[in-house]
Structures are given as structure tokens and as C-alpha cells.
N, CA, C and O atoms as a CHARMM CRD file, in Angstrom:
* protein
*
  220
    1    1 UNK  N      0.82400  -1.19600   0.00000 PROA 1      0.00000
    2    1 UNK  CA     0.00000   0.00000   0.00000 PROA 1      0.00000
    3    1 UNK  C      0.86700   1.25900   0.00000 PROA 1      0.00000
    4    1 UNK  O      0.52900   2.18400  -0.73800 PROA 1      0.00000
    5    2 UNK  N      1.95400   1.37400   0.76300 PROA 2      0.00000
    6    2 UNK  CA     3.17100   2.34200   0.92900 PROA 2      0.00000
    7    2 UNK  C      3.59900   3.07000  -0.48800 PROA 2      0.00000
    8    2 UNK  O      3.65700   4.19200  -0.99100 PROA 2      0.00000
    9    3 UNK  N      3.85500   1.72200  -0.79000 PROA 3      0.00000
   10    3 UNK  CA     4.61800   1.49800  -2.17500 PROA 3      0.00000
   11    3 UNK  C      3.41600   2.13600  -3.31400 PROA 3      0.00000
   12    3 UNK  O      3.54000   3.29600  -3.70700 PROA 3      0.00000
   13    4 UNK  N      2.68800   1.58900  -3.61600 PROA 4      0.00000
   14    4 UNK  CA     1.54100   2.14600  -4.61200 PROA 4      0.00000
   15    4 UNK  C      1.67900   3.97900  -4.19900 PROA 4      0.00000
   16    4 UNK  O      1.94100   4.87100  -5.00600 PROA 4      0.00000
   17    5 UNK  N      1.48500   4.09300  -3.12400 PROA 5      0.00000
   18    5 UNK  CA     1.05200   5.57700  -2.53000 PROA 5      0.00000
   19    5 UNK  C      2.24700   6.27500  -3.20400 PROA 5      0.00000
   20    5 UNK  O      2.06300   7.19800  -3.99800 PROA 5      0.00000
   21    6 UNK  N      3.65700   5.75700  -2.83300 PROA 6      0.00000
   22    6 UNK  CA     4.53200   6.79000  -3.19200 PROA 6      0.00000
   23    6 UNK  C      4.74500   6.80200  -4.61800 PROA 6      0.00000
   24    6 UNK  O      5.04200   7.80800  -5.26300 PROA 6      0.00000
   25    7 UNK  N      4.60200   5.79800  -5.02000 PROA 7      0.00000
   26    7 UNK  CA     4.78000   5.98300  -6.74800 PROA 7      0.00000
   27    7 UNK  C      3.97700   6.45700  -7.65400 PROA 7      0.00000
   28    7 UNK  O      4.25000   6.75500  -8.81700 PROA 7      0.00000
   29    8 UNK  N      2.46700   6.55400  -6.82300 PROA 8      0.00000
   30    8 UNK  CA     1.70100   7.75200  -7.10500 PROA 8      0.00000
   31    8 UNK  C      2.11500   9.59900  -7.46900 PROA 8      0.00000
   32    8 UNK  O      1.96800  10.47000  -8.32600 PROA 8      0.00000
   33    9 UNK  N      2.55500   9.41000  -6.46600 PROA 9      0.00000
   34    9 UNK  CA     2.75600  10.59600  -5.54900 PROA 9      0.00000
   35    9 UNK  C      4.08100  11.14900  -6.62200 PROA 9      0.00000
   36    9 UNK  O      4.26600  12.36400  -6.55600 PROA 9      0.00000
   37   10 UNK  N      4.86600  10.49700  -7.44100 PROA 10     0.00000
   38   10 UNK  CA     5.95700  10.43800  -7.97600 PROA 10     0.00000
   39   10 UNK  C      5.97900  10.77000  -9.26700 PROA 10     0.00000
   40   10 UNK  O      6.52400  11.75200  -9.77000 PROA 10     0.00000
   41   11 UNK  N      5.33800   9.87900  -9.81500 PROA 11     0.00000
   42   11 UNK  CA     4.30800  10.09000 -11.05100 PROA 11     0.00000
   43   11 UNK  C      3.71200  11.61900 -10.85800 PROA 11     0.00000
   44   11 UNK  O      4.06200  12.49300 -11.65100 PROA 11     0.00000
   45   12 UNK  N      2.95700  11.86100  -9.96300 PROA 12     0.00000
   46   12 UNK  CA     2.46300  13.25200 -10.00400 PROA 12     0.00000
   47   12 UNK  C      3.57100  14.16900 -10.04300 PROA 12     0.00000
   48   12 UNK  O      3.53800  14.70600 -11.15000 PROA 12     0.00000
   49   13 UNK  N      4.35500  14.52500  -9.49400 PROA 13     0.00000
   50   13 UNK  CA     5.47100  14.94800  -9.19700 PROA 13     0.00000
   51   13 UNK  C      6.08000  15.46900 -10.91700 PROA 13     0.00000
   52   13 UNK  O      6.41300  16.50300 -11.49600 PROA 13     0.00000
   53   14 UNK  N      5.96100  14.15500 -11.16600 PROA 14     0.00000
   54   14 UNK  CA     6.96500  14.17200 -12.94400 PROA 14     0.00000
   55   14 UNK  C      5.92300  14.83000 -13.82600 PROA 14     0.00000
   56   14 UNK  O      6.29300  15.66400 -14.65300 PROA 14     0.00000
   57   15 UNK  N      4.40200  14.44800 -13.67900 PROA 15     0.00000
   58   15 UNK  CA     3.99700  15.08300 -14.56400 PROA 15     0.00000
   59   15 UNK  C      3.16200  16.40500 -14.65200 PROA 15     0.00000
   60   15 UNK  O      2.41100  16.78400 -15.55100 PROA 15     0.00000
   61   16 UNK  N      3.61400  17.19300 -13.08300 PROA 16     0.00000
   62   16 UNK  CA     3.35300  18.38100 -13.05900 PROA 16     0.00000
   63   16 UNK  C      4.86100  19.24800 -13.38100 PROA 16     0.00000
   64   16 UNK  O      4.91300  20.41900 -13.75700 PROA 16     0.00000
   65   17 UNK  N      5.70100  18.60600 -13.20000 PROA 17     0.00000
   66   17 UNK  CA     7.09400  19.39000 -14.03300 PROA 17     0.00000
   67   17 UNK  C      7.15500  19.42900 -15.07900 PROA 17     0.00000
   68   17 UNK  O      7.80200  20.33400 -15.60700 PROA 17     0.00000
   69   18 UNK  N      6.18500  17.98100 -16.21300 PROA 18     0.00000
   70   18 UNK  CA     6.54800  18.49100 -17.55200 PROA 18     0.00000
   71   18 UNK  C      5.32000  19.21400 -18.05600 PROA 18     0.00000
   72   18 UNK  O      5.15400  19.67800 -19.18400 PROA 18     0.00000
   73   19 UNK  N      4.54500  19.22900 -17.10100 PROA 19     0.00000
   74   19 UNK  CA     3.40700  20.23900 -17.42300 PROA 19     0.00000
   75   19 UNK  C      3.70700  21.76900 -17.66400 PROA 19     0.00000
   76   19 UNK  O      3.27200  22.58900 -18.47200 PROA 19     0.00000
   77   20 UNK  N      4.83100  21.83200 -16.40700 PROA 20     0.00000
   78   20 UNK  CA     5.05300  23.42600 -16.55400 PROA 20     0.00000
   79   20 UNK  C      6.26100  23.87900 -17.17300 PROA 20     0.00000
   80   20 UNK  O      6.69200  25.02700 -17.06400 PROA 20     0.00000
   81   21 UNK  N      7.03900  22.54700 -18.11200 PROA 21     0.00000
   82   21 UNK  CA     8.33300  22.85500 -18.65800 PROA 21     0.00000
   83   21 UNK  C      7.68100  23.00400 -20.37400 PROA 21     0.00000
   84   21 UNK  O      8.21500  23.62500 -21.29300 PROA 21     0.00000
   85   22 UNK  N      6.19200  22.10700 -20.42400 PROA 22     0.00000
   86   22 UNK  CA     5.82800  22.68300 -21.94500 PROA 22     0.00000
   87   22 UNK  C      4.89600  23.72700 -21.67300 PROA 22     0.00000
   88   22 UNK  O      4.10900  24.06100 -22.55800 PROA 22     0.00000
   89   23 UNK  N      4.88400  24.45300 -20.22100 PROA 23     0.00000
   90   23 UNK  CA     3.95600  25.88800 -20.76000 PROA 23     0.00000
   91   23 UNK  C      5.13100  26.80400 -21.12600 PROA 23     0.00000
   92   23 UNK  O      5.00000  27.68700 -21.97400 PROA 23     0.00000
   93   24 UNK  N      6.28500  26.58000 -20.47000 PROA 24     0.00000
   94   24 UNK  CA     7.53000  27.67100 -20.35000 PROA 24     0.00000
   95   24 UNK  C      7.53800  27.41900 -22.04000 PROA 24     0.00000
   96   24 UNK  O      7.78200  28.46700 -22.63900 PROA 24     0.00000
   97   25 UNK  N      7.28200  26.03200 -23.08300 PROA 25     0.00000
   98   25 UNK  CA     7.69200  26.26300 -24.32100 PROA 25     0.00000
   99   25 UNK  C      6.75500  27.13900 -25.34400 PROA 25     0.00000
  100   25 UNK  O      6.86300  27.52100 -26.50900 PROA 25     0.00000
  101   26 UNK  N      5.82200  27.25300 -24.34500 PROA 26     0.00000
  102   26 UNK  CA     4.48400  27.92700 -25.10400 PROA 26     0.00000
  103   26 UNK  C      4.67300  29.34400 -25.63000 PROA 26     0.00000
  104   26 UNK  O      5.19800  30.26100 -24.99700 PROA 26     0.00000
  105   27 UNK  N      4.11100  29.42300 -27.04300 PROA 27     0.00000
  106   27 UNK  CA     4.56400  31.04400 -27.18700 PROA 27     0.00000
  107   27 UNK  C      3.32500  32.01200 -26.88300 PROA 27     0.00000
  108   27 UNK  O      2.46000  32.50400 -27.60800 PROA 27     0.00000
  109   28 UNK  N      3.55600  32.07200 -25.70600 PROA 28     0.00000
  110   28 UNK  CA     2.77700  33.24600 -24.74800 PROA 28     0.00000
  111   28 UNK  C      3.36600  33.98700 -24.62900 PROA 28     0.00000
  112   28 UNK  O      4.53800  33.86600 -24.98600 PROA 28     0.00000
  113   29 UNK  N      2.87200  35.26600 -24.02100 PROA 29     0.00000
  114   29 UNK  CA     3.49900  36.27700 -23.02700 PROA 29     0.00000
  115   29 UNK  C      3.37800  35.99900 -21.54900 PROA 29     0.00000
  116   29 UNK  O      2.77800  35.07300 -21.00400 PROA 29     0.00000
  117   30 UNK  N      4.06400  36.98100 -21.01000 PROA 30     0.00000
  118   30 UNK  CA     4.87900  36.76500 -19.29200 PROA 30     0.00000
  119   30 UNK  C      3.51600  36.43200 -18.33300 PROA 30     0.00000
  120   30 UNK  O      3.46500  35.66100 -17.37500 PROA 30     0.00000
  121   31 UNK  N      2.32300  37.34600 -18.96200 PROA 31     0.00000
  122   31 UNK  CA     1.60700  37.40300 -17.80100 PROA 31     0.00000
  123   31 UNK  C      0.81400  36.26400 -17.91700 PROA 31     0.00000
  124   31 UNK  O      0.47000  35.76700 -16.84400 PROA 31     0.00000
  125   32 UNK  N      0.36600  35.62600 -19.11700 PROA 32     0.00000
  126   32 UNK  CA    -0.27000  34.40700 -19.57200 PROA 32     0.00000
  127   32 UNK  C      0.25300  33.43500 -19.22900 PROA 32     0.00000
  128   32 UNK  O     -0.54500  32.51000 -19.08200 PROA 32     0.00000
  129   33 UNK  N      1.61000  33.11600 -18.95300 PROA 33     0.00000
  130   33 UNK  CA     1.96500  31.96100 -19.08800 PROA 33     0.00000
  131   33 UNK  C      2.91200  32.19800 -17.70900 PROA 33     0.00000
  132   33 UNK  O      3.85800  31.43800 -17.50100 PROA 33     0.00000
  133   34 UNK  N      2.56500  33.41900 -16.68400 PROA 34     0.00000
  134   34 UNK  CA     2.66700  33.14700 -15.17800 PROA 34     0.00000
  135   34 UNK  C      1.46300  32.62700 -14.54700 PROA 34     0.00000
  136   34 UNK  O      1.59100  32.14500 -13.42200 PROA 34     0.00000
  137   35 UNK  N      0.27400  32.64900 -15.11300 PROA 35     0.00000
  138   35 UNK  CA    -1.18800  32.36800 -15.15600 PROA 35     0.00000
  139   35 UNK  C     -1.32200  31.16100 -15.33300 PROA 35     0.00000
  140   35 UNK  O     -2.02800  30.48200 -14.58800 PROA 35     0.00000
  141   36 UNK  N     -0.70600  30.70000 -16.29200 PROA 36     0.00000
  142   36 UNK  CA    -0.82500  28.83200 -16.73900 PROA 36     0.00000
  143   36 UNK  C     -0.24400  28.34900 -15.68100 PROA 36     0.00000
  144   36 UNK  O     -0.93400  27.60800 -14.98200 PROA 36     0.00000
  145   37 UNK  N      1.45800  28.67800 -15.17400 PROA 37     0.00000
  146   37 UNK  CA     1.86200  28.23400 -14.21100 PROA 37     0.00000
  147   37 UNK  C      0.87800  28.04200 -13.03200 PROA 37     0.00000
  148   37 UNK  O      0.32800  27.00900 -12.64900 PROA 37     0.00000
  149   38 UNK  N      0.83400  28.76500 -12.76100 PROA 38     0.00000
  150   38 UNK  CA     0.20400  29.11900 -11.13300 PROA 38     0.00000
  151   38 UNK  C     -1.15100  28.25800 -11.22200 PROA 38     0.00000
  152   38 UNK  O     -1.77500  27.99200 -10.19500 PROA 38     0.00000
  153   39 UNK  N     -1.60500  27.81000 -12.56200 PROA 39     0.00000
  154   39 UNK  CA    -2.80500  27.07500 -12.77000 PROA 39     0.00000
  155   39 UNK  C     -2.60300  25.65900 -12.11300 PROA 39     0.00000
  156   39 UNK  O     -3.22400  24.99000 -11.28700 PROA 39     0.00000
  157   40 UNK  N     -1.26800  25.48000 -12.97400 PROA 40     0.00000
  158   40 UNK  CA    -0.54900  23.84700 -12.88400 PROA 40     0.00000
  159   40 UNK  C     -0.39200  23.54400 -11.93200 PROA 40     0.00000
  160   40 UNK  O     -0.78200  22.44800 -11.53000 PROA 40     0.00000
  161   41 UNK  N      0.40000  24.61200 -11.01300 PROA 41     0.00000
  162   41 UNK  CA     0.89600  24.60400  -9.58000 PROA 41     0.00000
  163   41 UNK  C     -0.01500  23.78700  -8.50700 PROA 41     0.00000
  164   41 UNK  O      0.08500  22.78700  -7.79600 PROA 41     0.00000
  165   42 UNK  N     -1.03300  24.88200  -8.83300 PROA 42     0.00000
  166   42 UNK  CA    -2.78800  24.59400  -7.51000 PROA 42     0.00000
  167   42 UNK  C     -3.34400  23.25400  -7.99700 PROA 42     0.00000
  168   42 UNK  O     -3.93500  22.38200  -7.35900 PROA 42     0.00000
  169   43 UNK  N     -3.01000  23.31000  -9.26000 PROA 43     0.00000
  170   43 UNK  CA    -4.11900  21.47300  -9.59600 PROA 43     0.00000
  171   43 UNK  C     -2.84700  20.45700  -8.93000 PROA 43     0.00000
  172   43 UNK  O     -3.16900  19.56100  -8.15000 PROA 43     0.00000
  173   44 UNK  N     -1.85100  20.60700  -9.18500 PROA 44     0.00000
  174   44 UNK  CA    -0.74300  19.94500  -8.84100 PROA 44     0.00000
  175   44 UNK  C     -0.59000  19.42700  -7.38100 PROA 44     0.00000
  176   44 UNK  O     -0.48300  18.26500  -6.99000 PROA 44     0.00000
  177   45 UNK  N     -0.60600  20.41100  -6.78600 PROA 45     0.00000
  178   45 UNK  CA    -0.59100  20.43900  -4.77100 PROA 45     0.00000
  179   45 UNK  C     -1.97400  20.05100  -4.51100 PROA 45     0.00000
  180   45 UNK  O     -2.09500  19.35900  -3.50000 PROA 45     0.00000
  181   46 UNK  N     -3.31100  20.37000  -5.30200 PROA 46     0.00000
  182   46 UNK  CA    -4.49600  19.43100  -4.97400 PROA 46     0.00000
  183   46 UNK  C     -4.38600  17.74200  -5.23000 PROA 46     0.00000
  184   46 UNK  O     -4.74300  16.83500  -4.47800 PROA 46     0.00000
  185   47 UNK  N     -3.77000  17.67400  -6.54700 PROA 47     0.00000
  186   47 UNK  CA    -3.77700  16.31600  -6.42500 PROA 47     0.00000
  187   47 UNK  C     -2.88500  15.56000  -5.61400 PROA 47     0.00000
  188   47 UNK  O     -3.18800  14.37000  -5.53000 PROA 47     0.00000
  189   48 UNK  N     -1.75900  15.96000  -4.92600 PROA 48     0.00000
  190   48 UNK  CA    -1.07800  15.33400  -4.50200 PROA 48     0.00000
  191   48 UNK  C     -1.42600  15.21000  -3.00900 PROA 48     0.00000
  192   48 UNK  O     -1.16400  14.22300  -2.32200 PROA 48     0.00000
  193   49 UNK  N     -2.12200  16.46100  -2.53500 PROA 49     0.00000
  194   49 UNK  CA    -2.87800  16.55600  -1.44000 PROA 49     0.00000
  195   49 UNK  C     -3.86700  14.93100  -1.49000 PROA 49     0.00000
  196   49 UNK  O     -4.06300  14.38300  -0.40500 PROA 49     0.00000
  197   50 UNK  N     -4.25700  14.47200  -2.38300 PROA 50     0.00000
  198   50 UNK  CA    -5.49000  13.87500  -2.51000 PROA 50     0.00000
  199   50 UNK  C     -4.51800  12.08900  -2.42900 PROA 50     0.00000
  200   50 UNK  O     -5.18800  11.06500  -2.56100 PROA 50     0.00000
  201   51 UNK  N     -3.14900  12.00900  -2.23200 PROA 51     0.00000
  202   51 UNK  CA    -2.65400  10.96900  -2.70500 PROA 51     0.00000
  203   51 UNK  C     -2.24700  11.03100  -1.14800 PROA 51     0.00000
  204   51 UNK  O     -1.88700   9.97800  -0.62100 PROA 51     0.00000
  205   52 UNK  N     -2.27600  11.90400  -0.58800 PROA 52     0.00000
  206   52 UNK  CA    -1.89200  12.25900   1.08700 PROA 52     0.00000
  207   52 UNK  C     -2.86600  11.40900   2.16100 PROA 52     0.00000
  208   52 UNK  O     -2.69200  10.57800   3.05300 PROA 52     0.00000
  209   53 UNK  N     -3.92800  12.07300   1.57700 PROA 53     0.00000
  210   53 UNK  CA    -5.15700  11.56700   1.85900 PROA 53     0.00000
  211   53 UNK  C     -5.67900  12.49300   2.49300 PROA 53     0.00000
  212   53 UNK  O     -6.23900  12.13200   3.52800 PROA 53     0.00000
  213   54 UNK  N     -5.71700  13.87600   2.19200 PROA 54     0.00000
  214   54 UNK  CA    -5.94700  14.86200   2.93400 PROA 54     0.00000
  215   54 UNK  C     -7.39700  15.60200   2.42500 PROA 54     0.00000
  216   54 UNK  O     -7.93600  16.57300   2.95700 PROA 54     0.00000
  217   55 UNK  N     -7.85900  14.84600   1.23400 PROA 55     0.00000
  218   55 UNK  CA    -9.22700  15.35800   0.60700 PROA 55     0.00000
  219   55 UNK  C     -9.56200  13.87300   0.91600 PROA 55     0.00000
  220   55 UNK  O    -10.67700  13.42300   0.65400 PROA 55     0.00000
């Protein structure tokens, strides 16, 4: 059960970094694509919250 949890948790991890390494490739501007970030960020720390077991 440990094991499942953290490799969850890991997985999330990886694919909220390449989430926010292809907005950085996005051709936006600064304020749009500090906006996407900060989007990724909050869904990111919710889901991982949720692998916590805290939702």
C-alpha cells in the first residue's frame, strides 16, 4: 500500500514538471503563461494533497 502511494505521488510529481516545462515552451506572453503556471501549480498540490489523503 506504501509502495503504490509513493509511486503515485511520484508520477504526479513528474507530470506536473513536464506540465510546466511545456507551458515555459508555449509562445505566450509573461503574464499568460505566469497564469498557466500558477494554474498547474494549484491542480498539482491538490492532487497530490489527494494521494496524502488529505481530501
Amino acid at each position: 500500500m506504501a509502495s503504490s502511494v509513493l509511486i503515485g505521488i511520484l508520477i504526479t510529481f513528474l507530470v506536473i514538471i513536464l506540465v510546466l516545462y511545456l507551458v515555459q515552451r508555449l509562445p505566450l506572453d509573461g503574464r499568460t503563461r505566469q497564469i498557466a503556471q500558477i494554474v498547474v501549480i494549484i491542480i498539482g498540490i491538490i492532487s497530490l494533497l489527494k494521494y496524502l489523503a488529505v481530501f
